[in-house]
C-alpha positions as CSV (number, residue, x, y, z in Angstrom):
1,X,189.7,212.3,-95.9
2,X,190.6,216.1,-96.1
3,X,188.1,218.5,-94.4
4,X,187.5,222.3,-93.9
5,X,188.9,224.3,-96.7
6,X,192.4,223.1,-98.1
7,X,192.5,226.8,-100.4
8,X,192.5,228.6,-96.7
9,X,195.7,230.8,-96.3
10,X,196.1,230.4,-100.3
11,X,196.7,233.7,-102.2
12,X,195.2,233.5,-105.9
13,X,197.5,236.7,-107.8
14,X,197.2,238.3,-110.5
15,X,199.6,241.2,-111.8
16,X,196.9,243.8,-113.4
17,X,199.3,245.1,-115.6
18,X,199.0,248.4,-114.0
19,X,201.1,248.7,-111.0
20,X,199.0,246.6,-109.2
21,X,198.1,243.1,-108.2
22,X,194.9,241.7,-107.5
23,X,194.4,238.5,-104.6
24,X,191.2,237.4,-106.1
25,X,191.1,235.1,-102.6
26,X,190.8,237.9,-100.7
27,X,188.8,240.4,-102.8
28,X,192.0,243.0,-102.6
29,X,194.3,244.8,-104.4
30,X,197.6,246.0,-103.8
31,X,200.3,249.0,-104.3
32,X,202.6,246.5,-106.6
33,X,205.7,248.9,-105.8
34,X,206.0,250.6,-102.7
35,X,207.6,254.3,-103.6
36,X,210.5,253.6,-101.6
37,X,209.9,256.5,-98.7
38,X,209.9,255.6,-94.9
39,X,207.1,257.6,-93.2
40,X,205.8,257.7,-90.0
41,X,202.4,256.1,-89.3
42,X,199.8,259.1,-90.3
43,X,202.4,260.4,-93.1
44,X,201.9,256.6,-94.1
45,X,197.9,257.5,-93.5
46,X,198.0,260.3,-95.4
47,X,199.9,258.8,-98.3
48,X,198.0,255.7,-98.7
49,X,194.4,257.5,-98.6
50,X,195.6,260.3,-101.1
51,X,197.4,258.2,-103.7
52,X,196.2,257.5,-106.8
53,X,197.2,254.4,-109.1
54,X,195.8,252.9,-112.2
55,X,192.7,254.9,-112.0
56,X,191.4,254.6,-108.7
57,X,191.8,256.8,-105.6
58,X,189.9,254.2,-102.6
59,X,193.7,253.3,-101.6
60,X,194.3,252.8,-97.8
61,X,196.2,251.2,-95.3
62,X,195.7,247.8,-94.9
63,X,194.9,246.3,-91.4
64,X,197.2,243.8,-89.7
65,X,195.4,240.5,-91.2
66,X,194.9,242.1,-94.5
67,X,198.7,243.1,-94.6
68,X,199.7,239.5,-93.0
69,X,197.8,237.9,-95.5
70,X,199.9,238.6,-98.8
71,X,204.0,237.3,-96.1
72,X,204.7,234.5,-98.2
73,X,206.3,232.4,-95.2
74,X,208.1,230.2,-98.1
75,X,210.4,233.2,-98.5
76,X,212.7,235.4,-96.9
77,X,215.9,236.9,-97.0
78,X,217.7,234.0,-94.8
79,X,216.3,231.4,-97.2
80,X,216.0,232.9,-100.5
81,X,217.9,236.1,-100.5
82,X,214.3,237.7,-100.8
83,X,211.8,239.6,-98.9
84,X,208.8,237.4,-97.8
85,X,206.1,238.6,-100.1
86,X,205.2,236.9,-103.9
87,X,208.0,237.9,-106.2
88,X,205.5,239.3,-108.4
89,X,205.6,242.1,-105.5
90,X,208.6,245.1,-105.7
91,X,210.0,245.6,-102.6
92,X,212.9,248.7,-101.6
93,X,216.6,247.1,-100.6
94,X,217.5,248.8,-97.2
95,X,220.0,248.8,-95.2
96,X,219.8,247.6,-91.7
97,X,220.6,249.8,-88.2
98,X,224.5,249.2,-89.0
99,X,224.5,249.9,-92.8
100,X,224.6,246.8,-94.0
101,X,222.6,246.2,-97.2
102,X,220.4,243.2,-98.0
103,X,217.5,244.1,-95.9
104,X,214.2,244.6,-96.3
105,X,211.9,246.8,-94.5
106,X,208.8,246.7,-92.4
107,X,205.6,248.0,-93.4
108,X,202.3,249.7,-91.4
109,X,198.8,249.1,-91.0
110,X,196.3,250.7,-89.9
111,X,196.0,248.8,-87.0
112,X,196.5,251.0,-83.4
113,X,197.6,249.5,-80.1
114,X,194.9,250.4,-77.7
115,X,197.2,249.2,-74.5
116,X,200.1,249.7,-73.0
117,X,201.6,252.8,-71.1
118,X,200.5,255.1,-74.0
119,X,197.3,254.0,-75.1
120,X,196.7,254.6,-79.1
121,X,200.3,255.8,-79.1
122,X,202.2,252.5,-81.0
123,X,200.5,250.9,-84.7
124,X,201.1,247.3,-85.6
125,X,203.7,246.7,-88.3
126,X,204.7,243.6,-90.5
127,X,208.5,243.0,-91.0
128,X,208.6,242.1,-94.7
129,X,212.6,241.0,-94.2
130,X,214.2,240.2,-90.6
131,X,212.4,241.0,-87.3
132,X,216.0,242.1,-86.0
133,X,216.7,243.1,-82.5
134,X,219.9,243.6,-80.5
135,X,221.2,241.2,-78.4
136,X,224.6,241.1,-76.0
137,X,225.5,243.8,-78.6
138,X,224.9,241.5,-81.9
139,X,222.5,242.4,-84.5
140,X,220.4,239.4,-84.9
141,X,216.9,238.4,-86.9
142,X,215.4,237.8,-83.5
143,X,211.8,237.8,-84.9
144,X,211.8,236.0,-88.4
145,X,210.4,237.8,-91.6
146,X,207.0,238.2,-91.5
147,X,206.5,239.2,-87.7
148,X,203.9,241.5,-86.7
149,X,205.2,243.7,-84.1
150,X,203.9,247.8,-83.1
151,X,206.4,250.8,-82.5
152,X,205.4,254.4,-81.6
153,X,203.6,256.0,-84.6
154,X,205.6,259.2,-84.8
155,X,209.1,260.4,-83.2
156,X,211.9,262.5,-84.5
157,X,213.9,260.3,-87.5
158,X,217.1,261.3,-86.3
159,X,216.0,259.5,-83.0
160,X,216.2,256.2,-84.7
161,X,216.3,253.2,-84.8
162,X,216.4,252.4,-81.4
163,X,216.5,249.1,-79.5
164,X,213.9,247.9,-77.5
165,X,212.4,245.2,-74.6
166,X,214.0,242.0,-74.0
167,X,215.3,240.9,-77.2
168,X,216.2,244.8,-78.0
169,X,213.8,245.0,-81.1
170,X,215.0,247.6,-83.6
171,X,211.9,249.9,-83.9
172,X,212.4,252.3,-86.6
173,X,208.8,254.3,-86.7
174,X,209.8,255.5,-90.3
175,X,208.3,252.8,-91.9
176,X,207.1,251.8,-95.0
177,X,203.8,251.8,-97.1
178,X,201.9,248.9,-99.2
179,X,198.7,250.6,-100.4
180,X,195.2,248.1,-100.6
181,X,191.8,248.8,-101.9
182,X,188.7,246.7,-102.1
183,X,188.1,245.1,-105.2
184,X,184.5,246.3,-106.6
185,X,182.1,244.1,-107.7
């Protein structure tokens, strides 16, 4: 006997034929293509809230579950050469800390950090390709595509990447953006 809902964690897309797709499981739609620019997390704000695709203008950034709710965990560029997102979704090619192509970058929410030594100062990301960090001086996808990690919202670009805690996590704070808006009624 099956209980509680077996269509839990089940996306239901549909590409709107208009640069963007709607998850009528959730009651969102997304930015089909992100525009390819790194930002930091209130030029990432700024974008999101100002754009304007297929006629509407209530973009945003998405918060940490609504963003984590589209990683397709089936996918990712270890397994299928691919980000881990629906392929119906675009997603920029980067190039990791060393210049190697193949990777795939993280994006923001809107989601702040209220701890830590800096309180409000770091914003929750989702890695979309590897979670890398450096480790005895190896590049390696310590994390897994589809982690949720937080790095400082702002700092000079030429700064990064750097390498940070334990398993030297790659924190980049130029990240990248995947616009959402509530579907209306």
């Amino acid at each position: 006997m099956v209980r509680g809902n077996t269509d839990y964690g089940k996306n239901n897309f549909v590409d709107n034929n208009n640069g963007t797709i709607s998850d009528l499981a959730t009651g969102l739609m997304w930015q089909k293509t992100d525009d390819g620019i790194a930002r930091n997390w209130e030029e990432a704000l700024y974008y999101a809230e100002n754009l304007s695709l297929a006629s509407f203008s209530d973009w945003r950034l998405p918060n940490a579950k609504e963003l984590q709710s589209i990683v397709d965990y089936s996918r990712s560029p270890q397994t299928t050469n691919s980000p881990a997102i629906n392929p119906m979704f675009a997603t920029t090619e980067i190039n990791d800390p060393e210049g190697n192509p193949g990777h795939f970058p993280f994006f923001w929410t809107s989601t702040t950090h209220l701890d830590g030594v800096n309180p409000y100062s770091n914003a929750v990301y989702i890695a979309f390709g590897e979670g890398l960090g450096r480790m005895n001086n190896n590049l390696l996808d310590v994390h897994g595509a589809g982690c949720q990690r937080s790095d400082p919202k702002s700092g000079n670009i030429n700064d990064y990447p750097q390498y940070h805690g334990p398993q030297g996590d790659v924190r980049y704070v130029y990240n990248y953006v995947r616009a959402v808006r509530n579907i209306s009624k």
